[in-house]
N, C-alpha and C positions, 0 to 999 in steps of 0.2 A: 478810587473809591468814591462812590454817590454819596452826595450831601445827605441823604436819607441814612446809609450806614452810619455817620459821624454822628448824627440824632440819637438814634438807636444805642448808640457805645453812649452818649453822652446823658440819656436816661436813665441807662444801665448803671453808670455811676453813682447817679444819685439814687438808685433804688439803694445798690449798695452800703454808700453812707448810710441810708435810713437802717438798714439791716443792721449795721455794725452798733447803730444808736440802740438799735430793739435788744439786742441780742444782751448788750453789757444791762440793761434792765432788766428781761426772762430770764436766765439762767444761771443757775446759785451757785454749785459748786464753779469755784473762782478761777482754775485752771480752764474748764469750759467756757468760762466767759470772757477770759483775755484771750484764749485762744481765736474762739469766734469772732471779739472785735477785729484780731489781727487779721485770720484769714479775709473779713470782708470789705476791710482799710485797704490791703493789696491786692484784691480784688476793683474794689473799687480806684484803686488810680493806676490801674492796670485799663480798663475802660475810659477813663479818663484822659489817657495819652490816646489810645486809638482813635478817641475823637477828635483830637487833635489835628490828626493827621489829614482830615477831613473836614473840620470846622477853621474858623477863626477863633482866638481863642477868646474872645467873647463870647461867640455862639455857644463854645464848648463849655464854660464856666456859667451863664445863666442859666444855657439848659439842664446843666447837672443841679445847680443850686435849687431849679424850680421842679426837678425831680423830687430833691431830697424833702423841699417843704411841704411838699403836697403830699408824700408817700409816707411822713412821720407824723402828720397831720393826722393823716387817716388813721393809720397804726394806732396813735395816741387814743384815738376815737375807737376803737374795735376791738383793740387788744386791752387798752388799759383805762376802760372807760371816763375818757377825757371828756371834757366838753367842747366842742366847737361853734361857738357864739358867732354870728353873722359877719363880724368886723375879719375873722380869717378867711371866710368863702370871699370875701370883694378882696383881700387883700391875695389870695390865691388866684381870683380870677383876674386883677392887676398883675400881677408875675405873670402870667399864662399868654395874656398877650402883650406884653413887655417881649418877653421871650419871639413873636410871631412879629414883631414890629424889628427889633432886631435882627432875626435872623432875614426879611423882606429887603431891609435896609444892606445886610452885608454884602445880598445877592449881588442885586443893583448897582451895589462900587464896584464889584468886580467885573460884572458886564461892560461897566460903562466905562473901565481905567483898562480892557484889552483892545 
């Protein structure tokens, strides 16, 4: 599997996370919304392993982390009218390329230790 796939499962995770965060806040009657959390908890580290398989697991845990914060960010922002004051946008775009410095960095040990 391409390191592009393990990206992909590892976004996917943390979109997931953010889902399971939204879902236990939207939805009232209580059996629907542990239900929900659970389906998108196992969901989610179901994604989470597949990236695995394809990242390092550094790769795989920042990039899910920097899914979840930016995707619950937003959410907060759209669904449940949060504020998002400037200091999140630099700290999002801090993770964002954290995330591209790392994954640059994992490439390059691996090229260079075959």
């Amino acid at each position: 599997m391409a390191n592009g796939g393990g990206y992909g499962w590892a976004l996917a995770a943390g979109f997931n996370a953010a889902l399971a965060a939204i879902s236990a806040k939207f939805f009232a009657p209580p059996l629907l919304k542990y239900g929900m959390v659970i389906l998108f908890n196992v969901t989610m580290w179901g994604c989470y392993v597949n990236s695995l398989k394809a990242l390092s697991s550094l790769q795989a845990t920042v990039t899910n982390f920097a899914a979840n914060f930016i995707s619950s960010g937003l959410a907060g922002y759209f669904l449940f009218d949060e504020p998002l004051p400037s200091k999140w946008f630099a700290g999002a775009s801090l993770i964002i390329l954290g995330v591209f410095v790392l994954s640059k960095s994992s490439i390059e040990e691996k090229q260079s230790s075959d």
